[in-house]
C-alpha positions in Angstrom: 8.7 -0.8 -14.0 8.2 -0.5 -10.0 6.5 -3.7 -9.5 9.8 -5.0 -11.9 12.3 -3.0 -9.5 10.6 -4.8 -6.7 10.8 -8.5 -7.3 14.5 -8.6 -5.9 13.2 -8.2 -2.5 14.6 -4.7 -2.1 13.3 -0.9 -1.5 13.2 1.2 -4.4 12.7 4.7 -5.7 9.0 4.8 -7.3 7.9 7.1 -11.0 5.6 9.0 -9.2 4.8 12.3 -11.8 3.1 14.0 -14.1 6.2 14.1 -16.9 6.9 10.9 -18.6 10.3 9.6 -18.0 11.0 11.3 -15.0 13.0 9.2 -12.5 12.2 7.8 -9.4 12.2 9.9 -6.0 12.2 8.2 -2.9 9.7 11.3 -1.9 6.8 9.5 -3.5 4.6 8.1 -0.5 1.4 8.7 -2.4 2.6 6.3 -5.2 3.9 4.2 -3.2 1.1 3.1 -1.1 -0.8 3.0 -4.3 1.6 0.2 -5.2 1.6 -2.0 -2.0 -2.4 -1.1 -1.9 -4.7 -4.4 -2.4 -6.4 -2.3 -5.2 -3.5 -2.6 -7.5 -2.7 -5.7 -8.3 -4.5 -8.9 -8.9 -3.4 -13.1 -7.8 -1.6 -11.5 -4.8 -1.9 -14.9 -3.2 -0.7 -17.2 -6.1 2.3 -14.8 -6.7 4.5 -11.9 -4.7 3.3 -9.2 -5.8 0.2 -10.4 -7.6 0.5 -9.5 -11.4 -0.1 -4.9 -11.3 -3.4 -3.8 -13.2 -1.2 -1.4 -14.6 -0.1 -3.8 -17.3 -3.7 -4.7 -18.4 -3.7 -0.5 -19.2 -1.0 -0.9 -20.7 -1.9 -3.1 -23.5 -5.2 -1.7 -24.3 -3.6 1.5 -24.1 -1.3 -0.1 -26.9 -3.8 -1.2 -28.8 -6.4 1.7 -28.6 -2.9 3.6 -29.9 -2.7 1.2 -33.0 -6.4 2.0 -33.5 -6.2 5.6 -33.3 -3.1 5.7 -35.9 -5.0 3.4 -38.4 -8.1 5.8 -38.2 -6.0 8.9 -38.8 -3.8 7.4 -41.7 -7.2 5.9 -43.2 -9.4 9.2 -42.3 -12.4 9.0 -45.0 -11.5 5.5 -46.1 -12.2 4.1 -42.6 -15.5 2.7 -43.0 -17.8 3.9 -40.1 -18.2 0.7 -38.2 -14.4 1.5 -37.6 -15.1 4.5 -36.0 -18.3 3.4 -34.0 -16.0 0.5 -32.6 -13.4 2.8 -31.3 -15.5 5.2 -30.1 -17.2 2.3 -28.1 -14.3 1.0 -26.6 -12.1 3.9 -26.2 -14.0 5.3 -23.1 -13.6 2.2 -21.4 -10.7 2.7 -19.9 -12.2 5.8 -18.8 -14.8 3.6 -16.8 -12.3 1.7 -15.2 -10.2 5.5 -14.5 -13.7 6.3 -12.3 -13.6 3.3 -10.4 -10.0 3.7 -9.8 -10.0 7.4 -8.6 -13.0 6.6 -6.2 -11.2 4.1 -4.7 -8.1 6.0 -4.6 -9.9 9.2 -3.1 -12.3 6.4 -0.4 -9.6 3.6 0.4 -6.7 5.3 0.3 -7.4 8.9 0.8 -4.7 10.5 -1.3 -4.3 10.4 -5.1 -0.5 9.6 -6.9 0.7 11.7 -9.5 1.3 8.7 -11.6 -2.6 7.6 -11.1 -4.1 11.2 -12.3 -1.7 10.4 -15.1 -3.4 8.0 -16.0 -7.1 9.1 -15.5 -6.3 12.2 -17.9 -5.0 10.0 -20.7 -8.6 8.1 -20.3 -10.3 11.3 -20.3 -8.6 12.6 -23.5 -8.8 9.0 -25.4 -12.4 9.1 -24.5 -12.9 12.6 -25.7 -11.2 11.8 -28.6 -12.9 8.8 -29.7 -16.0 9.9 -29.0 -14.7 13.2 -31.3 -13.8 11.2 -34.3 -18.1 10.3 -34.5 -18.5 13.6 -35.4 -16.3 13.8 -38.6 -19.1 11.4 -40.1 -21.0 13.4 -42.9 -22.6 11.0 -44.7 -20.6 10.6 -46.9 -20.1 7.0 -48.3 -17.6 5.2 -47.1 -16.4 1.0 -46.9 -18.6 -1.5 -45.7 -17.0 -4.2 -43.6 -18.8 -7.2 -42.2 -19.5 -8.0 -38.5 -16.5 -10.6 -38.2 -14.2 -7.6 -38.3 -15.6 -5.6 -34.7 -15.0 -9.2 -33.4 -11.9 -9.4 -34.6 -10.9 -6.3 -33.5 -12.4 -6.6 -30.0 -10.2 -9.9 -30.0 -7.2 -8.3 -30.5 -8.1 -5.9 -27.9 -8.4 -8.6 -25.6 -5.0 -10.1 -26.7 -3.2 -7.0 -26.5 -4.3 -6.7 -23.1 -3.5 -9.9 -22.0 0.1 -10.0 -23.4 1.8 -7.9 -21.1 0.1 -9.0 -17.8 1.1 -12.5 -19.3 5.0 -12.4 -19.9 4.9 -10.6 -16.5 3.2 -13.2 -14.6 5.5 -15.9 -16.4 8.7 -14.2 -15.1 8.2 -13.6 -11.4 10.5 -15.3 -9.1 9.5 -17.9 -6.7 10.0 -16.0 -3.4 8.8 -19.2 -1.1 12.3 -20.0 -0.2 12.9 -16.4 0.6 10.3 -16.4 3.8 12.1 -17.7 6.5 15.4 -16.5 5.7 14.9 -13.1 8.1 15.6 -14.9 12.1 13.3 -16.0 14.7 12.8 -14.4 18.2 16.2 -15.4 20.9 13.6 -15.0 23.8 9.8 -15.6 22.8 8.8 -14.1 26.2 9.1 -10.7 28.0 11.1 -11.5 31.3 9.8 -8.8 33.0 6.4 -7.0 32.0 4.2 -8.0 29.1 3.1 -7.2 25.8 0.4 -4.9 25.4 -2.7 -6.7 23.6 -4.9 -6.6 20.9 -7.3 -8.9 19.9 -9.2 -9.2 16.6 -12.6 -9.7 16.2 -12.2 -13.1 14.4 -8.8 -14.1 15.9 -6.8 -17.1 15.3 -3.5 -16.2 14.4 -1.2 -15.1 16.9 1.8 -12.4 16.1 3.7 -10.2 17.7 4.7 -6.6 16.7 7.2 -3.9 17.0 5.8 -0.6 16.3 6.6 3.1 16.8 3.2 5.1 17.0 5.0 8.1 14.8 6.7 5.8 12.7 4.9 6.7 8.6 6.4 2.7 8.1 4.3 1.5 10.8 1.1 3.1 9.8 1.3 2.3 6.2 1.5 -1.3 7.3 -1.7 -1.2 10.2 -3.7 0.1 7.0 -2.5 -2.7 4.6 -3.4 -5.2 7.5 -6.9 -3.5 8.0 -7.7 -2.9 4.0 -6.6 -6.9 3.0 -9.2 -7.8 5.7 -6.7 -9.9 7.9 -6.4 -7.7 10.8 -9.1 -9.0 12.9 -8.2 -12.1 12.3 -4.9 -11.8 14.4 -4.4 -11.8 18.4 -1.8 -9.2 18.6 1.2 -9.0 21.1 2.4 -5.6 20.5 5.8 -4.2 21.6 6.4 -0.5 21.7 9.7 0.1 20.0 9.7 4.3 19.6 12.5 5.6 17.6 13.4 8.5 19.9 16.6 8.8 22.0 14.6 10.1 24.6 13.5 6.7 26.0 15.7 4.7 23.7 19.4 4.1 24.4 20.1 2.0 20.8 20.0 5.5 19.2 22.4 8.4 18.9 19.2 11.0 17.7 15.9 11.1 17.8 14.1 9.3 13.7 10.8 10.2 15.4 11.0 12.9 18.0 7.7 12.6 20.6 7.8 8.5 19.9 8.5 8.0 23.3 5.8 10.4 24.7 2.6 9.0 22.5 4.3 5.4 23.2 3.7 5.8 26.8 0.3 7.1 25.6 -0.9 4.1 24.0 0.5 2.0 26.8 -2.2 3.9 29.5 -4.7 3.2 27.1 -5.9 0.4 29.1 -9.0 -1.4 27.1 -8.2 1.2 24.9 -5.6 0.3 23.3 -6.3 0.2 19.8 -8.3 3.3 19.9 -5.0 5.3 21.5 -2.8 3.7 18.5 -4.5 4.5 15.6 -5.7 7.8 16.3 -1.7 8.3 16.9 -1.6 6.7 13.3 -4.6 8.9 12.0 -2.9 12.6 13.5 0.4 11.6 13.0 1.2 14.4 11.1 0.2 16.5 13.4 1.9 14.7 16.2 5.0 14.7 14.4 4.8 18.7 14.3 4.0 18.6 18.0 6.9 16.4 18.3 9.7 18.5 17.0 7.8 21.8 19.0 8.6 20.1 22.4 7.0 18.1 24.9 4.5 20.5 26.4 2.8 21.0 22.7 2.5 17.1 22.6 1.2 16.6 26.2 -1.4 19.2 25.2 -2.8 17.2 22.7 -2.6 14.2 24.3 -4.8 15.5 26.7 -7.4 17.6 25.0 -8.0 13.9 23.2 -8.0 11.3 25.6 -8.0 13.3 29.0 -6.5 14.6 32.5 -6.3 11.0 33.3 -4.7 9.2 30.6 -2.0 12.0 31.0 -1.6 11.6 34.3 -0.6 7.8 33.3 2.1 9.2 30.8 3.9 11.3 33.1 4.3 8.4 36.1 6.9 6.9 36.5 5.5 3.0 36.6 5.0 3.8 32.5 8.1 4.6 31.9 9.1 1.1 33.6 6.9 -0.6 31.8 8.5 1.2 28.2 11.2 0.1 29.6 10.6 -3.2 29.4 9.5 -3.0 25.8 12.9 -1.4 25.1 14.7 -4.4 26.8 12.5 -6.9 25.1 13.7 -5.5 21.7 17.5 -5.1 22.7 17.7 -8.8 24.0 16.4 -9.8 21.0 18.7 -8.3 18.9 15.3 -6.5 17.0 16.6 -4.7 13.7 16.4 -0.7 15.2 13.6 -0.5 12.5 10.0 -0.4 12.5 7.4 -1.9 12.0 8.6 -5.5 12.9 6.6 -8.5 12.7 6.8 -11.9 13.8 4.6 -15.2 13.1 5.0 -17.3 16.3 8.9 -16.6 17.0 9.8 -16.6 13.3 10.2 -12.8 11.9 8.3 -11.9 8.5 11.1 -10.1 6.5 10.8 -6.6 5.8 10.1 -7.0 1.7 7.1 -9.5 2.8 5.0 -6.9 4.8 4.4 -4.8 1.5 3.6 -5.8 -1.7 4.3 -9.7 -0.6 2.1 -9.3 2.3 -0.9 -11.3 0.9 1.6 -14.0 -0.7 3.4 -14.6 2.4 0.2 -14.7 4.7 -1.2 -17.5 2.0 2.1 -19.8 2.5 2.9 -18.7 6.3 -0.6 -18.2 7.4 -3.2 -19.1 5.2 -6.2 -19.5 7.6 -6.1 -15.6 8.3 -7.0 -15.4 4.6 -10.5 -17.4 4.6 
């Protein structure tokens, strides 16, 4: 249904509980980068969106459902091949549950409500057909050939299939959506330069607008390190921090200390990289230090990366050179939203850095894939 709410290009609420039927909450960041994850969904490059695993579960789940309700209507008519085949392929979901939660709790660090849903259903269907082995006495019961396990098994694999199927056959073609979000008024900084960042195996360039405190922004630098493509982009990267402090397009501070760890990162020197994502990996905790004042934020800035590197946030040549990032944005017209991204001076719409990321880098950018 999220995948579904998503194919009109917009940002939507996400299911993200334990209760079936619950609606969707916009609180639901767990779920959500589940979703936009490379883990959940498969032909990412032949489709936006790719085509959700999900829907696989979904119809074997329908079928193993069918299964269950012919065994219990049947109960000692059901010969026991019946019960040997479900018990057999009842805990594979449960396999693929495994793989799933290691991945969730290694890749992505976090586990969605929605997910543990759906690991506890594959634990009880496994219990459960593994169970019904055990209401075999001995006593006689129908014989049926071996064409009918092969049968079955093939409806299992058609019920599977189905869903992922009609899916697949109704996404929209999104191509003539890509280029429809602007292109850069001035390619170039004026005055100063982009701060750089250069992949191991670069060859695309693109240019960024990103907010070190900005949960948006570090979402996205994961998505571009877990689909592999991030070392394979030489990175121009505006500071853009939404925080009145430093920046005059807003009336109140979105994320209050932006300004102070965006000055950070721009002292990082050779470091650059280093001084952004560890502002992505504590950003929690910045954010706290944030909203406690500038003195709690300095402190950590400087029990991390040093007397120096502080020194550097607090002169005034840094706050020039944020300044120039600032003006960069603003004569650009930049969309006061983060992260922003832009392949050569045409900008990647928002809906296309999520779950059409892999899609749009295969039509806009295909080399970065290989």
């Amino acid at each position: 249904m999220d995948y579904a709410e998503h194919l009109d290009r917009g940002l939507h609420d996400v299911h993200c509980s334990f209760i079936p039927g619950a609606p969707p909450t916009g609180e639901a960041e767990a779920c959500r980068a589940a979703m936009y994850s490379p883990y959940s969904a498969l032909f990412r490059e032949s489709m936006w969106g790719g085509v959700p695993i999900s829907l696989f579960a979904l119809g074997a789940f329908a079928f193993l459902g069918g299964f269950a309700v012919y065994l219990l209507l049947a109960r000692e008519r059901a010969p026991k091949i019946a019960l040997f085949f479900f018990a057999g392929v009842g805990i594979t979901p449960l396999l693929v549950s495994l793989v799933m939660f290691t991945i969730s709790v290694t890749k992505l660090g976090h586990l969605c409500k929605t997910c543990v849903g759906i690991y506890i259903s594959s634990l009880l269907l496994a219990i459960g057909a593994v169970s019904g082995l055990f209401t075999l006495k001995g006593e006689a019961r129908p014989r049926l050939g071996f064409l009918f396990p092969v049968a079955w098994l093939a409806a299992l694999g058609l019920t599977t299939l189905v869903p992922a199927v009609v899916y697949a056959a109704s996404v929209p073609d999104e191509r003539p959506y890509l280029n429809k979000c602007g292109s850069l008024k001035q390619p170039k900084m004026s005055v100063g330069t982009p701060l750089k960042i250069h992949g191991s195996r670069a060859i695309q360039p693109v240019l960024l607008f990103e907010d070190p405190l900005c949960p948006t922004c570090r979402a996205f630098h994961e998505r571009l390190v877990d689909e592999g493509v991030f070392e394979r982009f030489d990175i121009d990267l505006v500071l853009f921090p939404l925080d009145s402090e430093c920046n005059w397009m807003l009336d109140e501070p979105l994320h209050p200390g932006a300004c102070i760890v965006s000055k950070a990162v721009l002292c990082g020197g050779d470091r650059v990289r280093q001084v952004l994502e560890w502002a992505y990996d504590e950003q929690v905790y910045l954010t706290r230090a944030g909203k406690a004042g500038a003195n709690v934020l300095r402190a950590a800035i400087k029990q991390r990366w040093g007397e120096e590197l502080l020194k550097c946030v607090d002169d005034r040549k840094t706050d020039v050179l944020l300044n120039q990032h600032l003006h960069f944005a603003s004569d650009n017209g930049i969309p006061v939203s983060t992260p922003q991204m832009y392949l050569g001076s045409k900008r990647v719409c928002d809906e296309d850095t999520d779950m059409g990321l892999r899609f749009m880098l295969s039509e806009l950018a295909p080399e970065v894939l290989k």
